[in-house]
PyMOL Python script that loads the backbone (N, CA, C, O; Angstrom):
from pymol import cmd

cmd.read_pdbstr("""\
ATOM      1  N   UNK A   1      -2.301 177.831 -57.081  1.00  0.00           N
ATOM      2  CA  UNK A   1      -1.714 179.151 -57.154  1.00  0.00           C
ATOM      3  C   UNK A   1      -1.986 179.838 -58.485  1.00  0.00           C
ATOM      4  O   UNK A   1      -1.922 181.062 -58.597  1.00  0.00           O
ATOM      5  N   UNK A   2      -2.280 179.057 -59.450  1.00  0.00           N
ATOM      6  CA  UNK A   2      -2.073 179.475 -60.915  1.00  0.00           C
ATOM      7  C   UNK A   2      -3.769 180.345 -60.981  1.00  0.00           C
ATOM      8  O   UNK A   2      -4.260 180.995 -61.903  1.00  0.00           O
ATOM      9  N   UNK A   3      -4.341 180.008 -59.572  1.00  0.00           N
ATOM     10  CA  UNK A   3      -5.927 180.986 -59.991  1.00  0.00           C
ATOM     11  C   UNK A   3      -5.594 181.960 -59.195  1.00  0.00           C
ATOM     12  O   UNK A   3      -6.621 182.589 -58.938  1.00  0.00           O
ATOM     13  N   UNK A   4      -4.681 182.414 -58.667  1.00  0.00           N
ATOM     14  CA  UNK A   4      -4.589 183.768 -57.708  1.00  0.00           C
ATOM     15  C   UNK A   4      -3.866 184.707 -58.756  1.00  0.00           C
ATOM     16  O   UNK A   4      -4.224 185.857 -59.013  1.00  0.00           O
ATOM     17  N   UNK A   5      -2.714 183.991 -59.363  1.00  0.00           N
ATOM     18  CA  UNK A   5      -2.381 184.825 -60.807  1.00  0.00           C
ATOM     19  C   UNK A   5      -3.630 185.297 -61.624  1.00  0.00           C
ATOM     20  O   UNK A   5      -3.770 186.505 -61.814  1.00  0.00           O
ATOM     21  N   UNK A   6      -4.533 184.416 -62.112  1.00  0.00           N
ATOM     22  CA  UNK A   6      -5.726 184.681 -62.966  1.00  0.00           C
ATOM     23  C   UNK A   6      -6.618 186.178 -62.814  1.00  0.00           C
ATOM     24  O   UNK A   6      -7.262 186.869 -63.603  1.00  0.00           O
ATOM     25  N   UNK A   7      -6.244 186.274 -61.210  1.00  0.00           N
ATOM     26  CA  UNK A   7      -7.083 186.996 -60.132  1.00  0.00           C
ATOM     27  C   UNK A   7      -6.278 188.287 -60.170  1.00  0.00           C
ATOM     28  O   UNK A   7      -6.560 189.376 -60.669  1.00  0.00           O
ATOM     29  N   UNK A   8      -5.253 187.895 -59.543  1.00  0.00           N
ATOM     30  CA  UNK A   8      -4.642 189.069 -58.753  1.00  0.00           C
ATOM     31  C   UNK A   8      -3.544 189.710 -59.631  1.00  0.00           C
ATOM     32  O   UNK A   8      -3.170 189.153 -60.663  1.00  0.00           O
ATOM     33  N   UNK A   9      -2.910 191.158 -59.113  1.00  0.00           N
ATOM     34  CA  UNK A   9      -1.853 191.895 -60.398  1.00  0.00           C
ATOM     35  C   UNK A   9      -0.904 190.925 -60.553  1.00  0.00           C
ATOM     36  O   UNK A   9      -0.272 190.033 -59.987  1.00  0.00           O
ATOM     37  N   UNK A  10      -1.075 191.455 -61.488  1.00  0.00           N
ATOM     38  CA  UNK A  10       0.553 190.537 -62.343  1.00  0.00           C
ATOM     39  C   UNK A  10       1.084 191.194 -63.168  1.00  0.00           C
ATOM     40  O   UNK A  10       0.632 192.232 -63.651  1.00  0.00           O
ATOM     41  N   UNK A  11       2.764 190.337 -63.599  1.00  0.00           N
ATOM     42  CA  UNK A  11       3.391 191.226 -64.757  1.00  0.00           C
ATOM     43  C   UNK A  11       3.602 189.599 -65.348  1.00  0.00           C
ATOM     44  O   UNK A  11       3.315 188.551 -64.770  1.00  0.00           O
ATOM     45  N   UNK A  12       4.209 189.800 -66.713  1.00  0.00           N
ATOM     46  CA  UNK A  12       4.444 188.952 -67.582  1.00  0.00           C
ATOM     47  C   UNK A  12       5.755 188.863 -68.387  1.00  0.00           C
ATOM     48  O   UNK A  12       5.970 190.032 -68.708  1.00  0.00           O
ATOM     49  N   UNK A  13       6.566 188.237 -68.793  1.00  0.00           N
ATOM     50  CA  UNK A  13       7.942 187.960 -68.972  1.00  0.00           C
ATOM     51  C   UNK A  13       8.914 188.549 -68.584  1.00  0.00           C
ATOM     52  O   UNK A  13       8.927 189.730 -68.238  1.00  0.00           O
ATOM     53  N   UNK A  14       9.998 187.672 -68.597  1.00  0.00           N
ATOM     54  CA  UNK A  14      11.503 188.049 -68.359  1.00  0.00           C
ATOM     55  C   UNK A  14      11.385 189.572 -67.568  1.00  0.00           C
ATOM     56  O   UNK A  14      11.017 189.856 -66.428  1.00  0.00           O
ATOM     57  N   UNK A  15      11.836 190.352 -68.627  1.00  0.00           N
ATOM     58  CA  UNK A  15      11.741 191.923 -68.103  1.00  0.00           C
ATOM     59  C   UNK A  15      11.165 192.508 -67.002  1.00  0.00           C
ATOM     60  O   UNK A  15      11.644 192.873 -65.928  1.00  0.00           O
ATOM     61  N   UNK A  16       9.941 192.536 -67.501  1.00  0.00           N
ATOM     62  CA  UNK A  16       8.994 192.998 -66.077  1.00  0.00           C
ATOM     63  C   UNK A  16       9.508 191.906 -64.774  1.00  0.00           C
ATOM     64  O   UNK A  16      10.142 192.359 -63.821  1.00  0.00           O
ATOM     65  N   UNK A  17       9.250 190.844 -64.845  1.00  0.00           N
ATOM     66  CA  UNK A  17       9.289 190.095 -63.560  1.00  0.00           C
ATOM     67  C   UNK A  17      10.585 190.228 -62.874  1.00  0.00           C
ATOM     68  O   UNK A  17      10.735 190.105 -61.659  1.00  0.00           O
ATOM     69  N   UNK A  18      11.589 190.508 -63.799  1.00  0.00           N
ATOM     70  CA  UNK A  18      13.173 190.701 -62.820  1.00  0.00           C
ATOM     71  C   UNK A  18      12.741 192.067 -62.059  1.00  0.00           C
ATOM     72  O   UNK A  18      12.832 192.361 -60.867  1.00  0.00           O
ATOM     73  N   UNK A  19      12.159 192.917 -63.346  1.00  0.00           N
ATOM     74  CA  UNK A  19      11.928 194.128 -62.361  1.00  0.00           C
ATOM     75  C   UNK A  19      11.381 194.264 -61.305  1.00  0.00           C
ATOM     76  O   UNK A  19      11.860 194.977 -60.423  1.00  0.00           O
ATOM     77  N   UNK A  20       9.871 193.379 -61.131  1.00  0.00           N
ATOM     78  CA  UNK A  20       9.597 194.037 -60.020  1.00  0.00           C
ATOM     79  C   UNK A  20       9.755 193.245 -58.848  1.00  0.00           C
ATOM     80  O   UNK A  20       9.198 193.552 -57.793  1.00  0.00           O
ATOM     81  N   UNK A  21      10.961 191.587 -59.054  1.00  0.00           N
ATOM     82  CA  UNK A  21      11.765 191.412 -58.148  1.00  0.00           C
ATOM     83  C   UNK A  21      12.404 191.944 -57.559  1.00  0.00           C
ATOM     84  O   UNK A  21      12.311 191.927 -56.331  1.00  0.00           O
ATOM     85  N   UNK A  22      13.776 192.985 -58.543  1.00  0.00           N
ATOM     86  CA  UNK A  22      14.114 193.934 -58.077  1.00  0.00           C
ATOM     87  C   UNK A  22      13.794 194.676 -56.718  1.00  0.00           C
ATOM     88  O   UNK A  22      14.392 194.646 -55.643  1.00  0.00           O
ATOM     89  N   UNK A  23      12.630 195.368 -57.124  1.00  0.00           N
ATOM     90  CA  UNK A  23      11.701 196.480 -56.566  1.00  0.00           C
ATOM     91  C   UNK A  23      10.976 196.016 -55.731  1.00  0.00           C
ATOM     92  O   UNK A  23      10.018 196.703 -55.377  1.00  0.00           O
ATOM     93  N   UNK A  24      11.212 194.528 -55.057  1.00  0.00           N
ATOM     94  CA  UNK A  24      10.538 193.990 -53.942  1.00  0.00           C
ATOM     95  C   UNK A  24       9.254 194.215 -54.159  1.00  0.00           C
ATOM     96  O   UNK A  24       8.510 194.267 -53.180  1.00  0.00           O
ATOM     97  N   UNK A  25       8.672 194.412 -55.613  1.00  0.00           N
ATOM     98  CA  UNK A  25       6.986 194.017 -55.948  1.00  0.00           C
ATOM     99  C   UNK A  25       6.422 192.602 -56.084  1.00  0.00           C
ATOM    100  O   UNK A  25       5.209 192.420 -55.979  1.00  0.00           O
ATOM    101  N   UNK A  26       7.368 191.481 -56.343  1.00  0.00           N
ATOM    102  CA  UNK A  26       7.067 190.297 -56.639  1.00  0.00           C
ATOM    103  C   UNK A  26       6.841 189.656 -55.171  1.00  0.00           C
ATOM    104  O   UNK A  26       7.726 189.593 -54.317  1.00  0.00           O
ATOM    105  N   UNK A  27       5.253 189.097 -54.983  1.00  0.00           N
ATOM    106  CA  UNK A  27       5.346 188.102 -54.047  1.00  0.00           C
ATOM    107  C   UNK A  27       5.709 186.411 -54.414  1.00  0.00           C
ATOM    108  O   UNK A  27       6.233 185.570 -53.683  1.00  0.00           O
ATOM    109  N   UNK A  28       5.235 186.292 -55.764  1.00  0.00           N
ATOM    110  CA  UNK A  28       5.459 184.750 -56.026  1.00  0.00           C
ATOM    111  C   UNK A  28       5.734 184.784 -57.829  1.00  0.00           C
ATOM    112  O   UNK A  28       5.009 185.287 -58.687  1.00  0.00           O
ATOM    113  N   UNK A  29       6.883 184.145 -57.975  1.00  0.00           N
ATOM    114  CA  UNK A  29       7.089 183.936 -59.477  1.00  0.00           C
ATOM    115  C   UNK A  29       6.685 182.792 -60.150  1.00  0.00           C
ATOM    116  O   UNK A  29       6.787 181.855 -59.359  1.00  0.00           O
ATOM    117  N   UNK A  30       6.291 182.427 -61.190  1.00  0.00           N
ATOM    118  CA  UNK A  30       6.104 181.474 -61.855  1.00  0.00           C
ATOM    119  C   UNK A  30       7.061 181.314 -63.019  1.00  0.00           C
ATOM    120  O   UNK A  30       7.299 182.226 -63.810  1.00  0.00           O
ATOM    121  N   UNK A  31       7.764 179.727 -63.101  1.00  0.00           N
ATOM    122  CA  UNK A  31       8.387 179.839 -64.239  1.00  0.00           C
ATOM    123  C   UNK A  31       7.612 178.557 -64.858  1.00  0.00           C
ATOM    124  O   UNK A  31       6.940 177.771 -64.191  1.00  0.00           O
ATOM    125  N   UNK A  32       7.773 178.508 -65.900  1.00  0.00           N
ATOM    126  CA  UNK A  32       7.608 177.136 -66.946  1.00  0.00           C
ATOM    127  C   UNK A  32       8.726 175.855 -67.260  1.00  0.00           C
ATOM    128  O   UNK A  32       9.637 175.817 -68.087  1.00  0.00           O
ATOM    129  N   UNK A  33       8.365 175.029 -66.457  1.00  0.00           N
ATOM    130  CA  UNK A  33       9.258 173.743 -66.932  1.00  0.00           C
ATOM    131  C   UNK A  33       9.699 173.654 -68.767  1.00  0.00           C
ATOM    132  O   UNK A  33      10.719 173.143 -69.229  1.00  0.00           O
ATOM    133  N   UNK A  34       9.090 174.016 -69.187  1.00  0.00           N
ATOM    134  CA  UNK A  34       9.244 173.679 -70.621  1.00  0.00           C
ATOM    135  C   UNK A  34       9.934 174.812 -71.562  1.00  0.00           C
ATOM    136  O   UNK A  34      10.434 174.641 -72.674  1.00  0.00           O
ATOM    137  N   UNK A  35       9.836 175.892 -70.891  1.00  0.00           N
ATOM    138  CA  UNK A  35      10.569 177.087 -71.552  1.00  0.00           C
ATOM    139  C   UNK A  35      11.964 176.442 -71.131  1.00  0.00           C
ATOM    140  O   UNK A  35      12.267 175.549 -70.339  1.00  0.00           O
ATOM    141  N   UNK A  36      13.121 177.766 -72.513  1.00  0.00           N
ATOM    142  CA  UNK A  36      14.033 177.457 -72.582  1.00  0.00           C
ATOM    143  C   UNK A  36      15.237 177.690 -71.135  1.00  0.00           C
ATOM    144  O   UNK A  36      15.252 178.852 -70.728  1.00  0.00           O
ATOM    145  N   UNK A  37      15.972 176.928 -70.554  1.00  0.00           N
ATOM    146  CA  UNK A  37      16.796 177.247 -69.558  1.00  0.00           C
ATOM    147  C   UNK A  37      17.185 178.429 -69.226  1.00  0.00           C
ATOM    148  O   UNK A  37      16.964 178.986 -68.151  1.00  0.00           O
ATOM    149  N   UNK A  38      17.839 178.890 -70.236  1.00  0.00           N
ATOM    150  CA  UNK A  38      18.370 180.072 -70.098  1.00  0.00           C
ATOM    151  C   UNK A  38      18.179 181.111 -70.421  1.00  0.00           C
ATOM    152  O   UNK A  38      19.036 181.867 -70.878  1.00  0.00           O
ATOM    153  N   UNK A  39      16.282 181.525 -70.145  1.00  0.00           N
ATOM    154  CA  UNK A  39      15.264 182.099 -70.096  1.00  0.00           C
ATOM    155  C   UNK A  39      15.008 181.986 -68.326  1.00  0.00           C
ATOM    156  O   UNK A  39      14.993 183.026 -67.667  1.00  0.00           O
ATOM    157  N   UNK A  40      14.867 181.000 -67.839  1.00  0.00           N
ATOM    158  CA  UNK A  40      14.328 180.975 -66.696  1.00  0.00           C
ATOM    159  C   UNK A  40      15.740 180.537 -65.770  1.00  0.00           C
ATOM    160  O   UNK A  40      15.636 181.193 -64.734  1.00  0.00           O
ATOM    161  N   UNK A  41      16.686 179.921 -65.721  1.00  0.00           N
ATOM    162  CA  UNK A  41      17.611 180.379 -64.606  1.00  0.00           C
ATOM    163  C   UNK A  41      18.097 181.504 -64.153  1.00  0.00           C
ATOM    164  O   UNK A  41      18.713 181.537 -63.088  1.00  0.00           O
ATOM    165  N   UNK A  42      17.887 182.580 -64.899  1.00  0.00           N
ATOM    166  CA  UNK A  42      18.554 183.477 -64.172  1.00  0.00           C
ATOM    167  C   UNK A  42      17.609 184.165 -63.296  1.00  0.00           C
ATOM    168  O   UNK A  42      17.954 184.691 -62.238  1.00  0.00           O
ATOM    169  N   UNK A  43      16.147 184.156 -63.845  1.00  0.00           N
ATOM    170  CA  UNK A  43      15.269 184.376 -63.015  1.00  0.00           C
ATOM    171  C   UNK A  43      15.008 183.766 -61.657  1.00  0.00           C
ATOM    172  O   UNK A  43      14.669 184.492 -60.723  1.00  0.00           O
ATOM    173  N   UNK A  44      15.145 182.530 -61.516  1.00  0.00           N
ATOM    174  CA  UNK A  44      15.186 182.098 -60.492  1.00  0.00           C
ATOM    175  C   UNK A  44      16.318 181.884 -59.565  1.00  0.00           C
ATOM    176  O   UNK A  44      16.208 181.382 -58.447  1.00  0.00           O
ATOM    177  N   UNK A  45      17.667 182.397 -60.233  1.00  0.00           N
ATOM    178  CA  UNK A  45      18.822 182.978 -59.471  1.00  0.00           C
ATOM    179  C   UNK A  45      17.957 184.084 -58.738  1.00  0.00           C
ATOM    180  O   UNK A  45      17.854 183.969 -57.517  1.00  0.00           O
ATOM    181  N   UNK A  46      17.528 184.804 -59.163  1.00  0.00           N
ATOM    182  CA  UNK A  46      17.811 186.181 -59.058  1.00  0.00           C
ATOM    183  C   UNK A  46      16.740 186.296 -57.986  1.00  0.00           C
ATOM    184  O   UNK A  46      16.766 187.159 -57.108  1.00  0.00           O
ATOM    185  N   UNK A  47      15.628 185.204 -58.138  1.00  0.00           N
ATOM    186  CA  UNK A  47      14.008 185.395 -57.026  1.00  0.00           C
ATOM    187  C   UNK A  47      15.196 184.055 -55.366  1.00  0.00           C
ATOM    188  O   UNK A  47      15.039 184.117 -54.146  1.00  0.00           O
ATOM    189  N   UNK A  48      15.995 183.296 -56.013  1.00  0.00           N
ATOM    190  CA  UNK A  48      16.982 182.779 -54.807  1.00  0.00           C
ATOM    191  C   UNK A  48      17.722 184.310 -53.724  1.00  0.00           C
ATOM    192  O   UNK A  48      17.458 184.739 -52.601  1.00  0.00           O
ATOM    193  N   UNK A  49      18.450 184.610 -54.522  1.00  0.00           N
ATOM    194  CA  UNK A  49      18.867 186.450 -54.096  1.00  0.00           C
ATOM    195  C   UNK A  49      17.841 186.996 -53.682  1.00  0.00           C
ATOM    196  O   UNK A  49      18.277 188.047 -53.212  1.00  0.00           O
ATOM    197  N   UNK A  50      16.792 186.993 -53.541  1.00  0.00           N
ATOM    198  CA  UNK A  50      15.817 187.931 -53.077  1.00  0.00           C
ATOM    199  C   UNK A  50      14.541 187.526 -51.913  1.00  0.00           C
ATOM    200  O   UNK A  50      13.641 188.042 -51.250  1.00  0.00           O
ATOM    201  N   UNK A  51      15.103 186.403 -52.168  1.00  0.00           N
ATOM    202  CA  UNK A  51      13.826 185.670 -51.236  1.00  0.00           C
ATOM    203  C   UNK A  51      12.759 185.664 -51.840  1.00  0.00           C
ATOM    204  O   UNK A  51      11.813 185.567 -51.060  1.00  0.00           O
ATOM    205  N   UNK A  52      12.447 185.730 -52.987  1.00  0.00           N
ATOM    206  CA  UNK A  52      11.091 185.472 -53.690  1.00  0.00           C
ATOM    207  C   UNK A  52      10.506 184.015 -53.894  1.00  0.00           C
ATOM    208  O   UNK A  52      10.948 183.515 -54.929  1.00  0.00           O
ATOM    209  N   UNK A  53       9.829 183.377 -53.354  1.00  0.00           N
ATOM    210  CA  UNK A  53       9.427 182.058 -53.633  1.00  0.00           C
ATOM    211  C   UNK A  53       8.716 181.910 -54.985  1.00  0.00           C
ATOM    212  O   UNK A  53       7.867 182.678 -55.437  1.00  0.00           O
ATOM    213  N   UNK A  54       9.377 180.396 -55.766  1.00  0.00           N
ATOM    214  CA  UNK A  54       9.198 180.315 -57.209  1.00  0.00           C
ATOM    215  C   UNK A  54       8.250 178.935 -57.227  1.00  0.00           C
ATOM    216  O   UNK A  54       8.507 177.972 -56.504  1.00  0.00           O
ATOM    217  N   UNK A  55       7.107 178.975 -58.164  1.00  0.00           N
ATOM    218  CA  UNK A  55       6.684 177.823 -58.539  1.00  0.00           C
ATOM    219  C   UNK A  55       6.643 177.357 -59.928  1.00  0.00           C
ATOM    220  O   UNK A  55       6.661 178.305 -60.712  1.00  0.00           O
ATOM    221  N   UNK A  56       6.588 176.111 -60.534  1.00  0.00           N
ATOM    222  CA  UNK A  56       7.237 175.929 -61.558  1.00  0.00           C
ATOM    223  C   UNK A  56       5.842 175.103 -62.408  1.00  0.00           C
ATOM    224  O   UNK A  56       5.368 174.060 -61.959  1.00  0.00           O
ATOM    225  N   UNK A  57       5.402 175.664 -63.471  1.00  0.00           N
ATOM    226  CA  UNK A  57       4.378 175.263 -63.852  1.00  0.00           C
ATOM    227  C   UNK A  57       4.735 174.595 -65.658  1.00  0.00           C
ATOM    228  O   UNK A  57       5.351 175.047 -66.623  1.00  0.00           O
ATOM    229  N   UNK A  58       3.759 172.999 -65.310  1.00  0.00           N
ATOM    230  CA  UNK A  58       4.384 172.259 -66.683  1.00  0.00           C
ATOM    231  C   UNK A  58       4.803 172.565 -67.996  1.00  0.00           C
ATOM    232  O   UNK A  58       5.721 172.186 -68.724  1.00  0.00           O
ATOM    233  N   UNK A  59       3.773 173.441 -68.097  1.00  0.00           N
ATOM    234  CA  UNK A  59       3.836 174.337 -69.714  1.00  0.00           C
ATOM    235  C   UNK A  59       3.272 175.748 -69.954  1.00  0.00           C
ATOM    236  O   UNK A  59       2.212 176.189 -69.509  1.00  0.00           O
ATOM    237  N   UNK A  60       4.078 176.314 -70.659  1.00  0.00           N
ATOM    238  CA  UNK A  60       4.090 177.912 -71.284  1.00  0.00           C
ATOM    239  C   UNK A  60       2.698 177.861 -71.503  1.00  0.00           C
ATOM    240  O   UNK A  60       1.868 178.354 -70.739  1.00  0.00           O
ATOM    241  N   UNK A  61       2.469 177.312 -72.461  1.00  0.00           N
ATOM    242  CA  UNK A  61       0.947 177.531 -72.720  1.00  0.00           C
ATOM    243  C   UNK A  61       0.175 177.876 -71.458  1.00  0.00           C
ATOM    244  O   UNK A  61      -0.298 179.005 -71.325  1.00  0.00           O
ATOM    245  N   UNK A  62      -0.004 176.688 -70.276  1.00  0.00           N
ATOM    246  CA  UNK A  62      -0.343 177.219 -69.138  1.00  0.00           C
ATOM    247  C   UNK A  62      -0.185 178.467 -68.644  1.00  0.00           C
ATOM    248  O   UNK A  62      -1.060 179.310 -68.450  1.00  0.00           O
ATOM    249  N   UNK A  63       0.888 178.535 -68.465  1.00  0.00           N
ATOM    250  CA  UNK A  63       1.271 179.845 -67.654  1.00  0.00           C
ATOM    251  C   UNK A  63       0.615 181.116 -68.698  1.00  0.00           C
ATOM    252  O   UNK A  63       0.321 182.135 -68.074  1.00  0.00           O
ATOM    253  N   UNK A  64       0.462 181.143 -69.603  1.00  0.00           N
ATOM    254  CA  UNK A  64       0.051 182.423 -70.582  1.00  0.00           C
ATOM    255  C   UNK A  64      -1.070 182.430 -70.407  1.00  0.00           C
ATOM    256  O   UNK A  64      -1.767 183.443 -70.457  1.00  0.00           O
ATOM    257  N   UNK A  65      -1.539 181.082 -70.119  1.00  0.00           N
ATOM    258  CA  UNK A  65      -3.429 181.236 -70.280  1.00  0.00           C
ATOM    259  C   UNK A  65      -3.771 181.447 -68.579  1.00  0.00           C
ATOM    260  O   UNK A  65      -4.844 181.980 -68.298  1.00  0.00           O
ATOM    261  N   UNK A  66      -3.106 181.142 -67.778  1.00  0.00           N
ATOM    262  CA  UNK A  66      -3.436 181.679 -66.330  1.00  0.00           C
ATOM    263  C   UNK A  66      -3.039 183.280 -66.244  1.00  0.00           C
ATOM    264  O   UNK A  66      -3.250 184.064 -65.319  1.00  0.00           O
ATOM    265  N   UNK A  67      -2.425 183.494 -67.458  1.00  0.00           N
ATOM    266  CA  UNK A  67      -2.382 185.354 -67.110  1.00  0.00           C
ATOM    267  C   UNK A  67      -3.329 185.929 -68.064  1.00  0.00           C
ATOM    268  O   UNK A  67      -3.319 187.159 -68.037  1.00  0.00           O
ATOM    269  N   UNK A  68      -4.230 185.356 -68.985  1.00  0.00           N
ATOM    270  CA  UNK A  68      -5.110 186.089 -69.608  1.00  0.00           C
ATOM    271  C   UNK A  68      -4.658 186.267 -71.008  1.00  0.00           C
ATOM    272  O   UNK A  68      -5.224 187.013 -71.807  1.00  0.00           O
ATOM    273  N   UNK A  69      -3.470 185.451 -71.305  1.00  0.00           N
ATOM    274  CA  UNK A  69      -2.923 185.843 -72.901  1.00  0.00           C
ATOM    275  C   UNK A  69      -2.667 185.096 -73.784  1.00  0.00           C
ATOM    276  O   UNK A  69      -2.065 184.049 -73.544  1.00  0.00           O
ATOM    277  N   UNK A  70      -3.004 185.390 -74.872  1.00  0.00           N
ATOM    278  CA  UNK A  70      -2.999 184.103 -75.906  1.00  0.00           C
ATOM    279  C   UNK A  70      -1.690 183.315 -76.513  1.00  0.00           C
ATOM    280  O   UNK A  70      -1.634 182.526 -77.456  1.00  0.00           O
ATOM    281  N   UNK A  71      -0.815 183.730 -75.777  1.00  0.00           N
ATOM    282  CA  UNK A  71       0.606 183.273 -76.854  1.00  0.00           C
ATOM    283  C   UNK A  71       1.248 182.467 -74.833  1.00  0.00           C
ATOM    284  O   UNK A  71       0.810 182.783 -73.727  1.00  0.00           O
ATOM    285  N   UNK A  72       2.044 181.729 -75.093  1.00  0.00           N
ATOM    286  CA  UNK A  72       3.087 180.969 -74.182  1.00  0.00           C
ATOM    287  C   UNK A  72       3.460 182.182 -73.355  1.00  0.00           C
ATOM    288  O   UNK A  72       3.301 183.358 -73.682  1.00  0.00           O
ATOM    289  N   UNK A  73       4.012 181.685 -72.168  1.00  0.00           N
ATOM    290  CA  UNK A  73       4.954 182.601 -71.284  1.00  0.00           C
ATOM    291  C   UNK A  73       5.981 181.853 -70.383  1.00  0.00           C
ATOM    292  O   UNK A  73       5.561 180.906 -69.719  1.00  0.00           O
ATOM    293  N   UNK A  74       7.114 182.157 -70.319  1.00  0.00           N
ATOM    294  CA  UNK A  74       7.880 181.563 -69.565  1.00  0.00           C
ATOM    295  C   UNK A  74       7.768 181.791 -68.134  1.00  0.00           C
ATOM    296  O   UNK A  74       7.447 180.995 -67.251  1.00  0.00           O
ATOM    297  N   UNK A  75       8.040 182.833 -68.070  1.00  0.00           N
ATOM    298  CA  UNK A  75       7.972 183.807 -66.773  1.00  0.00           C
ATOM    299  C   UNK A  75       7.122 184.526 -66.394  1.00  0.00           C
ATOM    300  O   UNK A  75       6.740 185.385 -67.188  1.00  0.00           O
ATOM    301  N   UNK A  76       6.391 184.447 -64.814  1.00  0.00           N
ATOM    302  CA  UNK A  76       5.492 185.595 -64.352  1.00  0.00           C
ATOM    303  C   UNK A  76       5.384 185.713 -63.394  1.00  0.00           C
ATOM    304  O   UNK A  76       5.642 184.741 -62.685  1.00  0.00           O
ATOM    305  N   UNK A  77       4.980 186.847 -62.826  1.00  0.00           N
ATOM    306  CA  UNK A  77       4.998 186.989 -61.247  1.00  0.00           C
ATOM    307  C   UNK A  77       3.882 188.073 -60.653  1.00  0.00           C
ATOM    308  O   UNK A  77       3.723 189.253 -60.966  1.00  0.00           O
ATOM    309  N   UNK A  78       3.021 187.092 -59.490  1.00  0.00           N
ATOM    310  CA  UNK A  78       2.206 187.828 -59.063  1.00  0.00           C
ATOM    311  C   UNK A  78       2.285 188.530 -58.377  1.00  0.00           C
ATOM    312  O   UNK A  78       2.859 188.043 -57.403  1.00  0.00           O
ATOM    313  N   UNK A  79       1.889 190.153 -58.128  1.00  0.00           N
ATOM    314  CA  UNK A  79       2.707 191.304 -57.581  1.00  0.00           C
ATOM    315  C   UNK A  79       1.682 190.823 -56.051  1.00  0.00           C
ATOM    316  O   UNK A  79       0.769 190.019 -55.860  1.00  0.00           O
ATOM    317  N   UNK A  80       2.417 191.791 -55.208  1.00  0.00           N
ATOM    318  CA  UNK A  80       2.214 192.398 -53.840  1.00  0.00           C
ATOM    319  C   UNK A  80       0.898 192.984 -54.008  1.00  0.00           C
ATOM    320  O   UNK A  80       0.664 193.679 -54.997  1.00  0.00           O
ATOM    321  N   UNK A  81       0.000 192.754 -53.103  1.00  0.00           N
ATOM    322  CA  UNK A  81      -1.633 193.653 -52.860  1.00  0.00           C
ATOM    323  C   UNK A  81      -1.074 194.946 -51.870  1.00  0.00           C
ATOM    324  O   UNK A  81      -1.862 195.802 -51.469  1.00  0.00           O
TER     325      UNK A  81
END
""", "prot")
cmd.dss("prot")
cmd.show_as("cartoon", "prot")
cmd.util.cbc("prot")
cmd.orient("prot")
């Protein structure tokens, strides 16, 4: 999954990704096992509330470098085509 992020739109932390849960833009979220808890539970409260299916990837580093960016990411989510 982490090459369809690479690929396809995306947004990147906290903020954006609640949003465009919200806004029923998120098809699939990614969080990071290794980021801090209470960074990523509420996100995945919130993709539970919404029906957004979450996958959980080992490390930040990962997840930042499957979105194209040089620093860690906790949170991301690949939008709707």
């Amino acid at each position: 999954m982490l090459t369809q992020l690479k690929q396809g739109a995306k947004v990147v932390g906290v903020k954006q990704t609640k949003r465009a849960v919200h806004d029923g833009k998120a098809a699939l979220v990614f969080l990071a096992q290794d980021a801090d808890p209470r960074v990523t539970e509420p996100v995945e409260q919130m993709c539970a509330e919404c029906s957004v299916p979450v996958e959980w990837v080992p490390l930040m580093k990962e997840l930042g470098s499957a979105c194209g960016i040089a620093v860690p990411s906790a949170v991301a989510a690949l939008l709707r085509t």
